[in-house]
N, C-alpha and C positions, 0 to 999 in steps of 0.2 A: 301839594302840601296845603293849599291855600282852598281847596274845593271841604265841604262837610260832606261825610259818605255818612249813610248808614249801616248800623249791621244789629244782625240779629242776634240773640244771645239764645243757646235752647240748653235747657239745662233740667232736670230732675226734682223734684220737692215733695220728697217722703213716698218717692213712686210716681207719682202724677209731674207729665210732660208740661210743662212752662216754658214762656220764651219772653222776651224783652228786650225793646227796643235801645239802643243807645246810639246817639249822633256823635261823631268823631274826626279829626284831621286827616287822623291815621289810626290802623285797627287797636282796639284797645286793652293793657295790659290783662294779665288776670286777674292782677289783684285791684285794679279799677272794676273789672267787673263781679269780682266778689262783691265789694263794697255797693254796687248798686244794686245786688242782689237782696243781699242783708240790710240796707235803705228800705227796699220793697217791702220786705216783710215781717220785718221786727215791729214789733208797738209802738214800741217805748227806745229809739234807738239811745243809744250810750255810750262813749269811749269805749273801746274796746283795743285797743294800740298798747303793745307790751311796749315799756317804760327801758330805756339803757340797760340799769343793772337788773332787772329782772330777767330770768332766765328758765322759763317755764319747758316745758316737756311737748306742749305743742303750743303753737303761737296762736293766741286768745282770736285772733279772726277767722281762722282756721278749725277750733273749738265753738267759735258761733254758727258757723255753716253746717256742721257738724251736729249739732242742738237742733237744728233747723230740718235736718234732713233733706242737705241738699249735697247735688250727687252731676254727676257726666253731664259737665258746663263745656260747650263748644263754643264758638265765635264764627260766625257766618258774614261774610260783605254781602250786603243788600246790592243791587243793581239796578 
């Protein structure tokens, strides 16, 4: 628990192969690594976090990656 591992992230953006690195405790959720996905490569990042009583049709970070053209995100432990 107490070691930092890494891993790699490989993931799709509009067709074209990407990966990215992120350091962790322990392997990291998916929706931690959306968010450093969408960090990556948005301009101008922005709240993007649906609100309690809102109730959209697909959840707005979900809708960003989507905008983004990103596609078959895996999670790899680095060794």
């Amino acid at each position: 628990m107490t070691e930092l591992k890494r891993y790699c992230i490989h993931y799709t953006l509009n067709g074209q192969p990407q990966t990215l690195l992120l350091e962790a405790f322990e392997e990291p959720a998916l929706a931690r690594v959306e968010n450093a996905i969408l960090l990556r490569h948005v301009q101008e990042p922005r709240a993007a976090t649906d609100q309690p009583w809102e109730d959209p049709e697909v959840p707005s970070e979900q809708a960003r990656l989507v905008e983004l053209g990103v596609s078959d995100i895996h999670i790899e432990r680095q060794l």
